[in-house]
The first five atom37 places (N, CA, C, CB, O) and aatype in JSON, in Angstrom:
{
  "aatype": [20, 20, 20, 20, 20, 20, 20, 20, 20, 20, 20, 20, 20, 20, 20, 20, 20, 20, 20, 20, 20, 20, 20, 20, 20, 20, 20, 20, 20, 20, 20, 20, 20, 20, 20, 20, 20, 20, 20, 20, 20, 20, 20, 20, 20, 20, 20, 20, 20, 20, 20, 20, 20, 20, 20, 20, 20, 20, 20, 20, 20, 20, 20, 20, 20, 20, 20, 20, 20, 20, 20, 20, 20, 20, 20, 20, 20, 20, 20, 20, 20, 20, 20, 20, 20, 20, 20, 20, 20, 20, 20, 20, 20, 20, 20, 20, 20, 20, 20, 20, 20, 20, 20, 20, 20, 20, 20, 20, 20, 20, 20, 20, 20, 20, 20, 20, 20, 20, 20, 20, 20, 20, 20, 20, 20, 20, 20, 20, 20, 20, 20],
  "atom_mask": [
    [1, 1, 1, 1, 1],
    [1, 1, 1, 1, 1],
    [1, 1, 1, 1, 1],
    [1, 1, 1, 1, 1],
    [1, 1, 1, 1, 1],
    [1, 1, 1, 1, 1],
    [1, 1, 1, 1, 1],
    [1, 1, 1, 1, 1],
    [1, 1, 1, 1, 1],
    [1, 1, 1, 1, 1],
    [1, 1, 1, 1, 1],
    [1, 1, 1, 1, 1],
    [1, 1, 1, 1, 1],
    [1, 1, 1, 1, 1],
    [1, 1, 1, 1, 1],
    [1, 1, 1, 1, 1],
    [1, 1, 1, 1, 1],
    [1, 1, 1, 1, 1],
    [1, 1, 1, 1, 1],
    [1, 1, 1, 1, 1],
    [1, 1, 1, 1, 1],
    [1, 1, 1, 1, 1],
    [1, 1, 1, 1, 1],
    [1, 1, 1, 1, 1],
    [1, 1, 1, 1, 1],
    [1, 1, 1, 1, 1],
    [1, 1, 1, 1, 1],
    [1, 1, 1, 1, 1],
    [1, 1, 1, 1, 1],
    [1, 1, 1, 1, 1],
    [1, 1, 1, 1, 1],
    [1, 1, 1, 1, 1],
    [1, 1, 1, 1, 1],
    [1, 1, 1, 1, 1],
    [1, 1, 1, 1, 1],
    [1, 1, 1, 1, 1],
    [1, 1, 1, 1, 1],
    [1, 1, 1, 1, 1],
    [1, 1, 1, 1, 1],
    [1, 1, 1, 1, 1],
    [1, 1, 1, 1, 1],
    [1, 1, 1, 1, 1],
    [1, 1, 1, 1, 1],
    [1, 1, 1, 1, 1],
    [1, 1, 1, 1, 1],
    [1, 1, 1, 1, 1],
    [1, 1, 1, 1, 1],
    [1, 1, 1, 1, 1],
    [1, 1, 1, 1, 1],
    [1, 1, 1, 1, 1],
    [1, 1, 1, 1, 1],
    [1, 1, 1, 1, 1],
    [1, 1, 1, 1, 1],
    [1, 1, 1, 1, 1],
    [1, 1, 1, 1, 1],
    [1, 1, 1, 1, 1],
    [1, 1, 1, 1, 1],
    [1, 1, 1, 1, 1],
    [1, 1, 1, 1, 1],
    [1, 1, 1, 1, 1],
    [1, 1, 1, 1, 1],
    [1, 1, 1, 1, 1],
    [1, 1, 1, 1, 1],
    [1, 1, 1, 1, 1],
    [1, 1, 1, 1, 1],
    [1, 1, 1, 1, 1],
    [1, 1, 1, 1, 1],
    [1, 1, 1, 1, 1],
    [1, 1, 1, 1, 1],
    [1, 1, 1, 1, 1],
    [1, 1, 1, 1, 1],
    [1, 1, 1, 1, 1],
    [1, 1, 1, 1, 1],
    [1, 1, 1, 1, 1],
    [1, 1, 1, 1, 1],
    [1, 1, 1, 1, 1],
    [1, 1, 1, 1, 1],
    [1, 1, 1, 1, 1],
    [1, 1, 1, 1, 1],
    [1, 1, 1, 1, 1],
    [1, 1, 1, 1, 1],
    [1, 1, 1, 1, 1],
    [1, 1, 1, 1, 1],
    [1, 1, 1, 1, 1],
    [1, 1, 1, 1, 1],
    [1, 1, 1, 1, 1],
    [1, 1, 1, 1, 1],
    [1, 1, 1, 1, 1],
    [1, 1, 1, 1, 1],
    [1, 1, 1, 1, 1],
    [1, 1, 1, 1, 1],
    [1, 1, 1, 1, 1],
    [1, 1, 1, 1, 1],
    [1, 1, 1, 1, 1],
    [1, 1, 1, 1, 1],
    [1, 1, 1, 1, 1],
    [1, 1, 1, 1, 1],
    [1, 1, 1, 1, 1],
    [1, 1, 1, 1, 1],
    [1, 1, 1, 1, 1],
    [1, 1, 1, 1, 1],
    [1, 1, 1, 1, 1],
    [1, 1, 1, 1, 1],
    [1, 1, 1, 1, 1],
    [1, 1, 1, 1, 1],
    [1, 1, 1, 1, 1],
    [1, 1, 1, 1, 1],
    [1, 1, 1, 1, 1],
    [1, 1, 1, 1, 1],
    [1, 1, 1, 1, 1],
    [1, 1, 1, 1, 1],
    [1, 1, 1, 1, 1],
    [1, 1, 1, 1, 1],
    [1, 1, 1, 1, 1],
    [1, 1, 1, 1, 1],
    [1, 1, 1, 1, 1],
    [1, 1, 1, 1, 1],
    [1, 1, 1, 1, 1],
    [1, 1, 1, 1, 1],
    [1, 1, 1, 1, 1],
    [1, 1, 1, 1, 1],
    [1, 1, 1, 1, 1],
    [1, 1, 1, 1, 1],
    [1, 1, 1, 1, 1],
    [1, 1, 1, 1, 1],
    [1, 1, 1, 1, 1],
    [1, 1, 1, 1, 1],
    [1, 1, 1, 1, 1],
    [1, 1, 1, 1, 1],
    [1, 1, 1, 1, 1],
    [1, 1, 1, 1, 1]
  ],
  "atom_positions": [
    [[5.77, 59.6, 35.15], [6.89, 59.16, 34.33], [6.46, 58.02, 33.43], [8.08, 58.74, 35.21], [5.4, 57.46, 33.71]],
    [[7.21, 57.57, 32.3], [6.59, 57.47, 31.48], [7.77, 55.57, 31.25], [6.5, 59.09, 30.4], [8.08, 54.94, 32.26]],
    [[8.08, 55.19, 30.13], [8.78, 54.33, 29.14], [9.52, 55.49, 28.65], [7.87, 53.43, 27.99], [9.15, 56.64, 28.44]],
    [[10.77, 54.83, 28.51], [11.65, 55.57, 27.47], [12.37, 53.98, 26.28], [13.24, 56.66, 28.66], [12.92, 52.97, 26.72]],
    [[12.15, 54.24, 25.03], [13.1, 53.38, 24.24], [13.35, 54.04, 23.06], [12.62, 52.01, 23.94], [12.76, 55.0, 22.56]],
    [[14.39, 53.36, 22.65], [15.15, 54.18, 21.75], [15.76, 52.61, 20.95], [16.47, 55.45, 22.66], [15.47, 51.48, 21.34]],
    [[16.76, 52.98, 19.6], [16.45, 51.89, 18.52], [18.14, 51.76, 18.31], [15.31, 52.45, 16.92], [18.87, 52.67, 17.92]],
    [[18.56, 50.4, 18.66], [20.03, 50.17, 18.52], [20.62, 49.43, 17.44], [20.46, 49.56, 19.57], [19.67, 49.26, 16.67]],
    [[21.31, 49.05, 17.08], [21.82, 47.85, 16.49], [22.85, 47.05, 17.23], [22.35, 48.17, 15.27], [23.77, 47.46, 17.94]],
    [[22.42, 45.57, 16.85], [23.52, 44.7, 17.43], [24.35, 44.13, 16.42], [22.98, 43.59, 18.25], [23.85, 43.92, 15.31]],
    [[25.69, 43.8, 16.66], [26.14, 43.39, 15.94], [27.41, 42.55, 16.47], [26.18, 44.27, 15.16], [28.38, 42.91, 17.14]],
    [[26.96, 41.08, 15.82], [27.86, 39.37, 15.98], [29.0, 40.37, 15.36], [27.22, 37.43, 14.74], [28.75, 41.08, 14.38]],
    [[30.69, 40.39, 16.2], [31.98, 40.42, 15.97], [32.11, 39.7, 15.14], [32.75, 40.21, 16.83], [32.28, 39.87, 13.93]],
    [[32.02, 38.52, 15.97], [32.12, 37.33, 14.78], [32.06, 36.79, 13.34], [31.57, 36.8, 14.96], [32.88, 36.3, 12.56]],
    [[30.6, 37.15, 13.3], [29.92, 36.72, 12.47], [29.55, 37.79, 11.31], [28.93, 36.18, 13.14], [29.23, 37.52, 10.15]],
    [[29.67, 38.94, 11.85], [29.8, 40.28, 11.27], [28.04, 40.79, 10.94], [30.91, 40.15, 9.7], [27.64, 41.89, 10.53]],
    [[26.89, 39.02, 11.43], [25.44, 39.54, 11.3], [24.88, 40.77, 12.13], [24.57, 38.41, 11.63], [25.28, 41.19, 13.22]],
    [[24.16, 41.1, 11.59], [23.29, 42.92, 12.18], [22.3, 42.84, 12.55], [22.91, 44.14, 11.23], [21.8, 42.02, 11.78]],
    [[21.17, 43.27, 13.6], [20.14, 43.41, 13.26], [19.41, 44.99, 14.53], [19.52, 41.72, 13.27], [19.74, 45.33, 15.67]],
    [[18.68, 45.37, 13.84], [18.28, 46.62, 14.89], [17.12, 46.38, 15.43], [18.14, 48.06, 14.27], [16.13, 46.21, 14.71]],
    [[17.06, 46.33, 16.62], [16.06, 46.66, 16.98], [15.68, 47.71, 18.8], [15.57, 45.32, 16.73], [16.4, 48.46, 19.45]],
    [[14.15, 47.18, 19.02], [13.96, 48.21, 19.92], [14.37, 48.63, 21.42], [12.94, 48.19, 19.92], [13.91, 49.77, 21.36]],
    [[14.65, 48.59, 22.11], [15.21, 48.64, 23.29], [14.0, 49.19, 24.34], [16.52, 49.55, 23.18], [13.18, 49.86, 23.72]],
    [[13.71, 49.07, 25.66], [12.99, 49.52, 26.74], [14.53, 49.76, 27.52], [11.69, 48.36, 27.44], [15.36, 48.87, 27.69]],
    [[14.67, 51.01, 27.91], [15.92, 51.53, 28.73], [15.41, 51.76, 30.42], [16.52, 53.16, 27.96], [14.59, 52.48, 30.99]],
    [[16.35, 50.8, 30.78], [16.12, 49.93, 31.96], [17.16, 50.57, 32.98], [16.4, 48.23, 31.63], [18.2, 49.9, 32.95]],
    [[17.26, 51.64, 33.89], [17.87, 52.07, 35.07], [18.36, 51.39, 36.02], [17.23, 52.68, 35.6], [19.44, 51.51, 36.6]],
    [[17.18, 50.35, 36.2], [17.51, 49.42, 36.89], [18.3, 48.17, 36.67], [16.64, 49.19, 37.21], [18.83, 47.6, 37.63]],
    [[18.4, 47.79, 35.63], [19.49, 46.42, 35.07], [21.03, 47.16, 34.86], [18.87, 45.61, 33.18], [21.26, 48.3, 34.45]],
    [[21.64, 46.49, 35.14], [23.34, 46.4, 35.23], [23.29, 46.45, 33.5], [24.25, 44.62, 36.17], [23.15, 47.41, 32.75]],
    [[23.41, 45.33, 33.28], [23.69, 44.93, 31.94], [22.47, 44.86, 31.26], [24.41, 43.66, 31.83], [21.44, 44.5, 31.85]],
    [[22.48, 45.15, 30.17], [21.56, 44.85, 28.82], [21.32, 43.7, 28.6], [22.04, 45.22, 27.59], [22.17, 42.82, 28.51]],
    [[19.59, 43.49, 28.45], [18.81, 41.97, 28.66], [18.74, 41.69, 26.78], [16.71, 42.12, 29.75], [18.89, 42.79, 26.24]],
    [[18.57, 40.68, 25.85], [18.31, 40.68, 24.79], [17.69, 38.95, 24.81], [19.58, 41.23, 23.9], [18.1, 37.89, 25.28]],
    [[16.79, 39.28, 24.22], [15.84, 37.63, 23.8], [16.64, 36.68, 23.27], [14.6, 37.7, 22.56], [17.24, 36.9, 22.22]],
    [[16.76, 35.5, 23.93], [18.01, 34.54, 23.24], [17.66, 34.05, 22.15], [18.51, 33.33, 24.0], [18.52, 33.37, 21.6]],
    [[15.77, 34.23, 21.16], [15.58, 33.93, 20.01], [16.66, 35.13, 18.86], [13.87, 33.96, 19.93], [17.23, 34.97, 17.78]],
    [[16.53, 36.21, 19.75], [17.41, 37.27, 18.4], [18.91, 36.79, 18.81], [17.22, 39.51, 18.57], [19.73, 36.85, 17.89]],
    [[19.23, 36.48, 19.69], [20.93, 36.27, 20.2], [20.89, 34.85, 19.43], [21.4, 36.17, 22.32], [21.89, 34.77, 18.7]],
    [[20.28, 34.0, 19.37], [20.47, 32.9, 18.27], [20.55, 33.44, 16.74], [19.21, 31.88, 18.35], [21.59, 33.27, 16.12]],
    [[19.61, 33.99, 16.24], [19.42, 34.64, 14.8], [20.71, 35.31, 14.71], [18.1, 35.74, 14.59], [21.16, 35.28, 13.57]],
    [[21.53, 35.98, 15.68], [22.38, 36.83, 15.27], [23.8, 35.95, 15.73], [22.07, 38.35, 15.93], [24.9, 36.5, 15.8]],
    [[23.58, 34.47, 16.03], [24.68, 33.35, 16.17], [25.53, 33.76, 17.2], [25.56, 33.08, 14.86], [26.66, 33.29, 17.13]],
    [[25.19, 34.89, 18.61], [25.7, 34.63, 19.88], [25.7, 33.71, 20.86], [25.47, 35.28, 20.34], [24.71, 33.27, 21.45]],
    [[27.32, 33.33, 21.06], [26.89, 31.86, 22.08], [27.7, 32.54, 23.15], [27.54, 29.92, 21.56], [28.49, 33.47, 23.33]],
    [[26.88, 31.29, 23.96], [26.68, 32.47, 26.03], [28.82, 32.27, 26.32], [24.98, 30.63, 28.5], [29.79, 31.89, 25.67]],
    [[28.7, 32.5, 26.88], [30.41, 32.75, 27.3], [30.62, 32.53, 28.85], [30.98, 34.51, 26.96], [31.64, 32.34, 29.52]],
    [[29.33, 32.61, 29.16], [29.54, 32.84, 30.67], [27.88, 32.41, 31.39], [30.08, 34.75, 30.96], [26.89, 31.93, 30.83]],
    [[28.11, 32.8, 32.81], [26.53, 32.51, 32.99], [26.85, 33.38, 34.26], [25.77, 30.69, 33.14], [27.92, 33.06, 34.77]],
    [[25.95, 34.76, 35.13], [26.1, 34.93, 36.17], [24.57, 35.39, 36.68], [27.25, 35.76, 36.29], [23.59, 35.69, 36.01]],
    [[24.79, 35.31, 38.4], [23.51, 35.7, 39.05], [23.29, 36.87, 39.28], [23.29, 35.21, 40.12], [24.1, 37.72, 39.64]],
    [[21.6, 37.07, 39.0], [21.57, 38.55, 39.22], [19.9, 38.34, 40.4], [21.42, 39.71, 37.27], [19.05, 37.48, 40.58]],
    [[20.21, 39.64, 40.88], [18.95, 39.65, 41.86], [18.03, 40.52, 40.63], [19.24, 40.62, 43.71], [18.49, 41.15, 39.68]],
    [[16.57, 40.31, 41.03], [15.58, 40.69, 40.18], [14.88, 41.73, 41.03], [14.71, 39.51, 39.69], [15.21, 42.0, 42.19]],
    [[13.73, 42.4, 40.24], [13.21, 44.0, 41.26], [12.55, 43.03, 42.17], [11.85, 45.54, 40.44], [12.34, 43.69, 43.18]],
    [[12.09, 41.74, 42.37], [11.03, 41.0, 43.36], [12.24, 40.85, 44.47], [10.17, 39.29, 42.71], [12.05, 40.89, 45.69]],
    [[13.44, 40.68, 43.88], [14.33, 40.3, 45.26], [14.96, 39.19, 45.53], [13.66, 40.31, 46.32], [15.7, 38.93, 46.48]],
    [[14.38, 38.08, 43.97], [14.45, 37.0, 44.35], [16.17, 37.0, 43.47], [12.99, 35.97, 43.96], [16.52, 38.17, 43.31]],
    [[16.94, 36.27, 43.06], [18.0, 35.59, 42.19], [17.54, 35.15, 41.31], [18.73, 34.68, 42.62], [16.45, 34.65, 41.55]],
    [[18.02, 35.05, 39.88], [18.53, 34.45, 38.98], [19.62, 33.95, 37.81], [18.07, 34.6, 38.87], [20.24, 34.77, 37.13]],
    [[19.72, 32.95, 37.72], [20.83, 32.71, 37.17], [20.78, 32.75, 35.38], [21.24, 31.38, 37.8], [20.28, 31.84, 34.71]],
    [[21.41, 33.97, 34.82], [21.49, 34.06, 33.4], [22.5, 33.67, 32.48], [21.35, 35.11, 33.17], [23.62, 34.1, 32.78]],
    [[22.47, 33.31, 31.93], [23.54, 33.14, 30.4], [23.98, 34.26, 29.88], [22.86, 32.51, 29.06], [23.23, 34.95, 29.19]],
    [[25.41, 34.66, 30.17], [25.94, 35.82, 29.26], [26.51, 35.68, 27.91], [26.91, 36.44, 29.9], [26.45, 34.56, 27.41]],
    [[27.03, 36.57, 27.29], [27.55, 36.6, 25.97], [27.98, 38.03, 25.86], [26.51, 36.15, 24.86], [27.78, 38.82, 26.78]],
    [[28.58, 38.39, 24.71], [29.0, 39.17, 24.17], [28.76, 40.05, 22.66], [29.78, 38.69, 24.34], [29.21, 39.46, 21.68]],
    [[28.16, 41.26, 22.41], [27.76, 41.28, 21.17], [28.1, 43.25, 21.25], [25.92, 40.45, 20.88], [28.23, 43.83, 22.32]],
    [[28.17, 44.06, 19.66], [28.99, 45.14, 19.69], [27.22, 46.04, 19.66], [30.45, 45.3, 18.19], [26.22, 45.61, 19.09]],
    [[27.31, 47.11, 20.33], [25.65, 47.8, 20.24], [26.25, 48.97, 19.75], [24.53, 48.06, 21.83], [27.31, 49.44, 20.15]],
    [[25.29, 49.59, 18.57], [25.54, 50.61, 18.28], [24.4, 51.97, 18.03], [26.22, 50.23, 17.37], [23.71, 52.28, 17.05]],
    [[24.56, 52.58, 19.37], [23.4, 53.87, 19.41], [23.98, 55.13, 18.83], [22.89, 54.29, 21.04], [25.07, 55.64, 19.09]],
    [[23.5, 55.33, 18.41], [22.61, 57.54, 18.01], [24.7, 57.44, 18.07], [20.93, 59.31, 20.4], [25.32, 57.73, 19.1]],
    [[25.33, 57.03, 16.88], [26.76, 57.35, 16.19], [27.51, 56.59, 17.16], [27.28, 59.05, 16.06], [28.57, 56.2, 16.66]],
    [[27.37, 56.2, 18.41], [28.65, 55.46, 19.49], [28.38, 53.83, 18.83], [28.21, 55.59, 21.78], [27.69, 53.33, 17.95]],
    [[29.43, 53.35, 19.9], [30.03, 51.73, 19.42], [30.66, 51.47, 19.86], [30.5, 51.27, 18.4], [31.82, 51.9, 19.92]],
    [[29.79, 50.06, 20.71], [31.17, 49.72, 21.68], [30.85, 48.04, 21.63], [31.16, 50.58, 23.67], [30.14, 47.35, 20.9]],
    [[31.55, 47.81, 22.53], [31.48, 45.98, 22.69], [30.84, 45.53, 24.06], [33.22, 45.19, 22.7], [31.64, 45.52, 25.0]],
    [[29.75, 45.22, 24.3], [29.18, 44.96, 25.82], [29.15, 43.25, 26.24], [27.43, 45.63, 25.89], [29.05, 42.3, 25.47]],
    [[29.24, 43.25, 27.37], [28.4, 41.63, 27.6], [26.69, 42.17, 28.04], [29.33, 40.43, 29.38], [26.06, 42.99, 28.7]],
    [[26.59, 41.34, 27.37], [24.67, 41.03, 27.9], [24.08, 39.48, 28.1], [23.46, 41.63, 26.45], [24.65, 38.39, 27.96]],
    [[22.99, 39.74, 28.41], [22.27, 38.63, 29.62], [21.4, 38.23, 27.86], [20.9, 39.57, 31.67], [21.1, 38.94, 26.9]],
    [[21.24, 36.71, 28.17], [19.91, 36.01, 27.38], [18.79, 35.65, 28.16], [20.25, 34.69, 26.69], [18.64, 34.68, 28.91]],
    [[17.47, 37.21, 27.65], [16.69, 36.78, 28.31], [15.83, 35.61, 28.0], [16.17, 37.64, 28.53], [16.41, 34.55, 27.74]],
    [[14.96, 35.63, 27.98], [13.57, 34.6, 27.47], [12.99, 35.06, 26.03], [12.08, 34.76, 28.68], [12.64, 36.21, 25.77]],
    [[12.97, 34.37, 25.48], [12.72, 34.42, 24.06], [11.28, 34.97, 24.07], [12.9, 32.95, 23.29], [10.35, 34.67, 24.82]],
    [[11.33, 35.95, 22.94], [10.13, 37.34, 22.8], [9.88, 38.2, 23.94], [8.58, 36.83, 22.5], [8.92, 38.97, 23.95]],
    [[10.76, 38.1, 24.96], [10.56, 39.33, 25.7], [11.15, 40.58, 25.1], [11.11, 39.16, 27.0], [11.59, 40.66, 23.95]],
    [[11.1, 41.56, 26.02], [11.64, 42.9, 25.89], [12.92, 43.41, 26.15], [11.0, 43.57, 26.51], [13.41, 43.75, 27.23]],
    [[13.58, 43.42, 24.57], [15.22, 43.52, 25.45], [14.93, 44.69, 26.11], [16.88, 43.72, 24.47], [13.99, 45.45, 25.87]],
    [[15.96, 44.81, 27.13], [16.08, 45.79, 28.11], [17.57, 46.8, 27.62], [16.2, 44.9, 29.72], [18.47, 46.03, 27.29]],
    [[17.9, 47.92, 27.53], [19.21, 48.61, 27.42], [19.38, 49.02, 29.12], [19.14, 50.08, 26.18], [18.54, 49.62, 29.79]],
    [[20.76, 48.52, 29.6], [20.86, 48.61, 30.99], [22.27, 49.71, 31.09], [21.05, 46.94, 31.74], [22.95, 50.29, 30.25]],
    [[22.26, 49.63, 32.48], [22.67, 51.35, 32.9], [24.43, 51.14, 32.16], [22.64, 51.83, 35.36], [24.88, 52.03, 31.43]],
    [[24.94, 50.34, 32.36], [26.67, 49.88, 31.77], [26.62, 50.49, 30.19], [27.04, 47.68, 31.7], [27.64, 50.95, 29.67]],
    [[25.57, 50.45, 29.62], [25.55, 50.95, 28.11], [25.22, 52.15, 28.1], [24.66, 50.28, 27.17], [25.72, 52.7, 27.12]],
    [[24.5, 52.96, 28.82], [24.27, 53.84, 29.02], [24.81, 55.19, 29.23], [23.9, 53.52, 29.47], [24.67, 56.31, 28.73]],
    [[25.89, 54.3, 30.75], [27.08, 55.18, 31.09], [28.21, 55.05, 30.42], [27.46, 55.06, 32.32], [28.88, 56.08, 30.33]],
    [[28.66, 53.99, 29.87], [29.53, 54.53, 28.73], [29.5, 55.0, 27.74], [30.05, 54.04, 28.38], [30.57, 55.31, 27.22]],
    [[28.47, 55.21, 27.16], [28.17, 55.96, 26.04], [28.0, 57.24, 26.2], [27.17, 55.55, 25.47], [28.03, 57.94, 25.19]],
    [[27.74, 57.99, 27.82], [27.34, 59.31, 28.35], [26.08, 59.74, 27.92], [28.25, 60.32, 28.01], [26.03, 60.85, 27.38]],
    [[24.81, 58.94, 28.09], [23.64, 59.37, 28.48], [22.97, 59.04, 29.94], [22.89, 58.94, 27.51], [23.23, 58.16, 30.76]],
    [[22.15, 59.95, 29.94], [20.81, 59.88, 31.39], [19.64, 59.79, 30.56], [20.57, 61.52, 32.64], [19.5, 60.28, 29.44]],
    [[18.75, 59.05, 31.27], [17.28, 59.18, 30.78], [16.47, 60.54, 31.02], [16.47, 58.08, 31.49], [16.63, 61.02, 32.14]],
    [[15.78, 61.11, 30.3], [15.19, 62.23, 30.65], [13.11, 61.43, 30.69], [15.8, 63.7, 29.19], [12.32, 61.2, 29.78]],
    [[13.01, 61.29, 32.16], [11.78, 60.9, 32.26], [10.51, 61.27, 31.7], [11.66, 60.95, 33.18], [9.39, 60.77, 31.66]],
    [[11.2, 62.6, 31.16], [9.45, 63.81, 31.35], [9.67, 63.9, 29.79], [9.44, 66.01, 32.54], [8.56, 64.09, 29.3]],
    [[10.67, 63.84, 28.76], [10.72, 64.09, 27.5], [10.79, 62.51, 27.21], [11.91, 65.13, 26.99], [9.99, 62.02, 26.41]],
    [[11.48, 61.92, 27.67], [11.04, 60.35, 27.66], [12.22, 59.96, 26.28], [8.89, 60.04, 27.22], [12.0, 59.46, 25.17]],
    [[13.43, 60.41, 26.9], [14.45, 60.01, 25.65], [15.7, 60.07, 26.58], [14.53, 61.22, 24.11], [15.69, 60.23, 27.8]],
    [[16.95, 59.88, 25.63], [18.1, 59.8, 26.39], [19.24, 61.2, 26.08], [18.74, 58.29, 26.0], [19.71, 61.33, 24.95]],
    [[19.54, 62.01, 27.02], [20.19, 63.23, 27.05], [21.36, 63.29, 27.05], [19.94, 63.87, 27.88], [21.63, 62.16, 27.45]],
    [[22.25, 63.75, 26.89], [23.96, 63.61, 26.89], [23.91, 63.8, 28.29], [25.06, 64.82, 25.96], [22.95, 64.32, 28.85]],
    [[24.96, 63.37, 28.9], [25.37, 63.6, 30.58], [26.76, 64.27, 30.8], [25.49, 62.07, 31.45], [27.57, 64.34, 29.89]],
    [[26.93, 64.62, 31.7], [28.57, 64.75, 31.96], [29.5, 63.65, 32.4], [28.8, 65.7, 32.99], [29.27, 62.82, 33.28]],
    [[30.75, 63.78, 31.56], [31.48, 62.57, 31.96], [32.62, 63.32, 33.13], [32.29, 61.7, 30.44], [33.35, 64.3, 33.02]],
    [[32.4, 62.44, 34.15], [33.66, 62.54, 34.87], [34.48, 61.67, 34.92], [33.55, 62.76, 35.93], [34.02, 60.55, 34.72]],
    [[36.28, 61.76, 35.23], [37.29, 61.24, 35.31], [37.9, 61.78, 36.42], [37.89, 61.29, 34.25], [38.04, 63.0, 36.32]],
    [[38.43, 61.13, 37.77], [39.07, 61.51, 38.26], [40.27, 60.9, 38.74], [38.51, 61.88, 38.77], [40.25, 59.81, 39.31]],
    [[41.92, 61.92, 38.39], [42.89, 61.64, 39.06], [43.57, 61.39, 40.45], [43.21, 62.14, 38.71], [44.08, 62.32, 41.07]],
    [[43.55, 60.32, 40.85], [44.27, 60.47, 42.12], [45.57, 59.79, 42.6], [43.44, 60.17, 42.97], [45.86, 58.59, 42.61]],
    [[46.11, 60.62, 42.92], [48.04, 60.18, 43.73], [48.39, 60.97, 42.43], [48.99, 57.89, 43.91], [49.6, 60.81, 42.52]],
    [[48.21, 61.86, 41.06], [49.53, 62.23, 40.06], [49.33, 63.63, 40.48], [49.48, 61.9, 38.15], [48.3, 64.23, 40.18]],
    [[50.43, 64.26, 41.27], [50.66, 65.81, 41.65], [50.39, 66.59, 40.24], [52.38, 66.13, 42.27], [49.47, 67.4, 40.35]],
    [[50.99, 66.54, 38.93], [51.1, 67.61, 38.29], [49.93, 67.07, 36.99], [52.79, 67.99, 37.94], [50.14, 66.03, 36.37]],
    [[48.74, 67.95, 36.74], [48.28, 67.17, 35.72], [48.26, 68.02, 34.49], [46.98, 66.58, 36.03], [48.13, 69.23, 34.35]],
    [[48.47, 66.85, 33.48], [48.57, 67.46, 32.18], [47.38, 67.72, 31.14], [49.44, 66.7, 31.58], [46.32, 67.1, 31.2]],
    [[47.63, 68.63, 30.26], [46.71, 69.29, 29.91], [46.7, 68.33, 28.08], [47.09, 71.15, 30.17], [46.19, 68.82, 27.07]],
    [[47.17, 67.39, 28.12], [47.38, 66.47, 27.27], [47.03, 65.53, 27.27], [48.13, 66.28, 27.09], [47.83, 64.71, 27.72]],
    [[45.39, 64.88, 26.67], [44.79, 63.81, 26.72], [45.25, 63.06, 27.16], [44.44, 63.44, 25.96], [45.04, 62.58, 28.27]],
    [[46.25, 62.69, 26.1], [47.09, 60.85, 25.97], [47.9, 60.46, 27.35], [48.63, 60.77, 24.46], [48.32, 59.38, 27.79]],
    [[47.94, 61.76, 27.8], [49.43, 61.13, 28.92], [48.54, 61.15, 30.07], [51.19, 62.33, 29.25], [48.95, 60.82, 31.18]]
  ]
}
């Protein structure tokens, strides 16, 4: 098995600044990692700060924020982690699954998935999105 990345854009709500770049798509991270030199350039400030365990096992404590990612036509609004400046942002599994992709290891890209929804306690279900 191989690396899989693929090429996003971020984009400050705020600020309405853009910038695209590369992603390493990360199975293992919750949330999406991004270098706090580009989260500065693109004028994201942290909002939050929470702990995450790392693949060694050990904890750390990150700086969150908020910024809108936009892959292959979707768009949404995520929180992400500020990693260490010039690392490798990471795209983590929360962006992933809402957008409805899986990684495909052996073609080394990202595949549409199936979305499930499931109802429970409404006896009669309707065949009508909205309701």
């Amino acid at each position: 098995m191989g690396e899989t990345f693929v090429k996003a854009k971020l984009c400050n709500q705020m600020t309405k600044q853009e910038k695209e770049i590369k992603f390493l798509v990360d199975t293992g991270a919750t949330i999406s990692v991004i270098p706090k030199d580009i989260l500065k350039a693109l004028r994201v400030k942290p909002t939050d700060k929470e702990e995450f365990e790392l693949a060694n096992g050990k904890t750390k404590q990150f700086l969150l924020g908020e910024l809108i990612i936009k892959l292959d036509g979707k768009t949404g609004s995520f929180k992400i982690a500020f990693g260490p400046e010039k690392s490798q942002p990471l795209l983590g599994l929360v962006v992933l699954e809402t957008f409805g992709y899986r990684v495909d290891p052996i073609a080394r890209k990202l595949v549409k998935r199936r979305l499930f929804m499931y109802r429970i306690g409404i006896e009669k279900y309707s065949k009508n999105p909205e309701q």
